[in-house]
N, C-alpha and C positions, 0 to 999 in steps of 0.2 A: 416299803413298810406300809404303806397306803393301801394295798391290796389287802395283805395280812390281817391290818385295823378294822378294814369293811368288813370282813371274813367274820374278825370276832363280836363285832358288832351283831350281827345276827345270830351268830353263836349265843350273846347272853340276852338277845330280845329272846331268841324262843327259849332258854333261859327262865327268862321270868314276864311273859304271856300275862302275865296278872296283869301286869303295868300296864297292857292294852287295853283290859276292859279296865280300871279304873281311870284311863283316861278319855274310854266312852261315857261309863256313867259322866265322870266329870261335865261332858258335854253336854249330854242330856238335863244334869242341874243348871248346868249355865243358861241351856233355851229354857227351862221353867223358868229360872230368875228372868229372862226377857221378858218372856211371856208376862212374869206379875210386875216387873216393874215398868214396862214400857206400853201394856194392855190396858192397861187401867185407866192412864193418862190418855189413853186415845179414844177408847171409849166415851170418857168423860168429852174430850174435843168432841168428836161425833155426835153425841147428844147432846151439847152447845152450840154446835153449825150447825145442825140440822133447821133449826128454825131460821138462820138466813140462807138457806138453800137456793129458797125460791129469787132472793136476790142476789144470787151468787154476784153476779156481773157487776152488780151494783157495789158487793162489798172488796171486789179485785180494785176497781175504779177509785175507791176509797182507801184502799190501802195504798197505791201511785200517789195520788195525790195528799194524803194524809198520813203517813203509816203511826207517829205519834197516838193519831186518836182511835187506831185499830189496839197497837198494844196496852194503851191506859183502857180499852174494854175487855182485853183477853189478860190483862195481865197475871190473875192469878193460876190461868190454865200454864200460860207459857210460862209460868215459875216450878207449878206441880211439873211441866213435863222437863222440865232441866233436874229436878230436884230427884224425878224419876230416873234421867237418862245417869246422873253422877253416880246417884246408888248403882245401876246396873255393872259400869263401869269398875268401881272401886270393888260388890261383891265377884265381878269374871276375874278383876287381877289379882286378888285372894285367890280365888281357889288356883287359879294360873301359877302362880307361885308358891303354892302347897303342895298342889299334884307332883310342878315338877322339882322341889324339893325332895319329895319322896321318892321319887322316881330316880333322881341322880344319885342321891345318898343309897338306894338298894342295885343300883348297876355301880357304883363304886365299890361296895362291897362283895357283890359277884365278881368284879373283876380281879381284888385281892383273894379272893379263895372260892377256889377250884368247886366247893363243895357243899357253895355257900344253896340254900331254899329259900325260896321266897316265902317274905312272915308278911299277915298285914300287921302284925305288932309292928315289926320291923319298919314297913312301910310310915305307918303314923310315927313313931319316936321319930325318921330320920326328917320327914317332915315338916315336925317341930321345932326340930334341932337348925333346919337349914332353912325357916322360914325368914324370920328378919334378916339376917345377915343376906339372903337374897333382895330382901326388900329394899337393904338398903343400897346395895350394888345394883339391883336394875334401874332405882330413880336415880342414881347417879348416870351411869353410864347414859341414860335416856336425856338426861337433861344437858349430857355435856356433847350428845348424838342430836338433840334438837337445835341445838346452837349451831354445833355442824352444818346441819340443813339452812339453818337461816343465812351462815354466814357465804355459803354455796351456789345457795338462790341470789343472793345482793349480787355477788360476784359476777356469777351469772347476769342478773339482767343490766350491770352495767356493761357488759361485754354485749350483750345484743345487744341494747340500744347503742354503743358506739359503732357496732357494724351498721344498725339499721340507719342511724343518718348519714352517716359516709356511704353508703350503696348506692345511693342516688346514680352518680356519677361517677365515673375512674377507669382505665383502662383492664385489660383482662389480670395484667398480674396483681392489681389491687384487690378486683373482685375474689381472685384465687385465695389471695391471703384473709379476707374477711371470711370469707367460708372456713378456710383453714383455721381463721382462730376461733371461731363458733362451734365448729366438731371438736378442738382440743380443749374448750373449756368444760364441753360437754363430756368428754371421755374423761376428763382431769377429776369432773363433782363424780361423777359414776363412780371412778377408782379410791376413790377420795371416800364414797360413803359403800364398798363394799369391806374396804379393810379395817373401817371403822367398824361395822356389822361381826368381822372374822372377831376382832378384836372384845366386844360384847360376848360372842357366844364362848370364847374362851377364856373372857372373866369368871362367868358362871362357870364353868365347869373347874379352872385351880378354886374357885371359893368353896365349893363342895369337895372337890376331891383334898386339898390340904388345910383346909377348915380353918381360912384366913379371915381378916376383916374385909372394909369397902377397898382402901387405898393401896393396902399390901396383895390383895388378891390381883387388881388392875397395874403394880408396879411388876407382878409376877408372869404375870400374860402377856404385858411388853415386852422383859425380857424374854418370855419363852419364844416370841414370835418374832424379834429381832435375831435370837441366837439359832433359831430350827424355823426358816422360812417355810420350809415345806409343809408345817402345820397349815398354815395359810391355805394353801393347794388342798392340800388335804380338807380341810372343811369346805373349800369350794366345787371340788367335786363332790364332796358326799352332795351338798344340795341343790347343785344344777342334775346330781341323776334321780334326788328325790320331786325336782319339780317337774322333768323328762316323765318319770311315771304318773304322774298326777293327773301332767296331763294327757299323757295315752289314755288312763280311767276316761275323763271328761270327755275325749274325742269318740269312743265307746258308745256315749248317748246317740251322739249325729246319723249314723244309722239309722237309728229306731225312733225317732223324732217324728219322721215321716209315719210311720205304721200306726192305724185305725185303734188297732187292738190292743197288743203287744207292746208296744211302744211306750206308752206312759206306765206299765208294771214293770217293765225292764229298766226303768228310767228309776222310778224307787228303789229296785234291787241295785242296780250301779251304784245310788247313793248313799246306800247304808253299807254297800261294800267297800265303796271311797269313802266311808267316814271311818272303817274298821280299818281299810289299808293304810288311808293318811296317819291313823294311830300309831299304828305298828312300824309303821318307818318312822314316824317323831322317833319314838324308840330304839330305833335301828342306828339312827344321826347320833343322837345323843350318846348311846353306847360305844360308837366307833371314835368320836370326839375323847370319851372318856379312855380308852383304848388308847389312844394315841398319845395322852398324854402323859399316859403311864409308862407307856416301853420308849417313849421318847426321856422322858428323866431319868428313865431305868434306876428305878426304885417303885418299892409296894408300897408308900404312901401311908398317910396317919391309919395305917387299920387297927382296929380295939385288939385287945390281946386275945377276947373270945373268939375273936372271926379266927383271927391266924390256930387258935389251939384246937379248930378245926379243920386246919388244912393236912 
């Protein structure tokens, strides 16, 4: 069935094509928003240090030795530029999770009917509809995936550091077993934070496709991934071959890197063609995810009675 999903996946990216270029435009607001929110404040740096230029050395030396009495002189650059960097932040993960609100909400309804056209009305209601309930399921899942990490990391560095002072000394089947438990702790955090990862990306997708809350959508994704392990696989191959192509685009450059002429025009084209391509597979993942979790429940899912009375 993994074949099958990938198949339809692309079947409803090209489909609904729109979704690509609204999630270039999106990009392209998102580097404006950089540009004003993170330009400005540098600027403003730049034409603050510029006068101790000529002491650069003098004010490295002074930051070592003092760094309190560099930030009580820069202090309200280094606020404007945090105050700058949270804006930017908070305006890329709005529209990060409007875009792909819209995006799942109108690949969930192509994939209930057959004969569904892409609206941008459509697009914006479904947006709307699936903006908070996303908001509040990615801060959750992130904050309970950040703990993960931390609690990963301790773990981790208490395991290195109990291998690292016992290494000193010990004979060969000691060292064997410290190495051994250093790769298994390390393959243990790997496993540990990929199926937490599977797990995330298949919250979102029951919260849109059956239009649940924070708790019930993440109690539904467990069970779905408990009961059909193969979902699991399934979204690990979609994005080990979407990051296989990514990075074939990027290797593409190394060629032409070297070339006088040619080289840096072909190197723009790659790029705007890896920002078209990387789009289009987002789209591709996200559709086959949605796919899959539909012929895996086998059922069509909360569709409005309008979509179905066009099938």
């Amino acid at each position: 069935m993994i074949i099958e999903c990938i198949k339809e996946g692309f079947y409803l990216a090209n489909k609904n094509l729109q979704l690509v270029l609204i999630r270039i435009v999106a990009s392209l607001i998102n580097l404006i928003s950089m540009i004003i929110f993170l330009g400005v404040p540098l600027l403003m740096a730049m034409k603050t240090l510029e006068i101790d230029m000529a002491g650069a050395q003098d004010m490295y030396l002074t930051i070592l030795q003092n760094p309190f009495d560099f930030i009580s002189r820069y202090l309200a650059l280094i606020l404007l530029s945090l105050v700058s960097l949270t804006g930017h932040l908070l305006f890329a993960s709005i529209l990060f999770l409007y875009v792909l609100g819209g995006s799942l909400g109108v690949l969930r309804t192509a994939a209930a009917n057959l004969y569904y056209r892409f609206s941008l009305s459509e697009f914006f209601r479904e947006a709307g509809k699936n903006f908070f309930p996303l908001m509040w399921l990615v801060s959750t899942v992130l904050a309970v995936l950040t703990a993960l990490v931390v609690v990963c990391l301790i773990i981790g560095g208490v395991v290195f550091s109990i291998v690292y002072t016992s290494s000193g000394s010990g004979t060969t089947a000691e060292v064997f077993f410290h190495s051994f438990l250093s790769m298994s702790a390390l393959v243990f955090g790997v496993l540990i934070l990929v199926a937490a990862s599977v797990f995330y990306l298949y919250s979102i997708v029951v919260s849109v496709y059956e239009k649940t809350g924070t708790a019930d959508s993440m109690k539904r994704a467990y069970r779905f991934l408990t009961s059909r392990p193969a979902g699991a696989l399934h979204c690990i191959v979609l994005f080990a071959g979407a990051i296989a192509l990514q990075t074939g685009i990027l290797l593409l450059k190394v060629p032409f890197q070297i070339m006088p002429i040619m080289g840096p025009l072909f190197i723009i084209v790659v790029a705007l063609f890896s920002a078209v391509f990387q789009s289009y597979v987002m789209v591709v993942v996200w559709a086959s995810l949605l796919a899959y979790y539909k012929k895996a429940t086998a059922r069509p899912g909360h569709a409005d009675s309008r979509d179905i009375s066009k099938v």
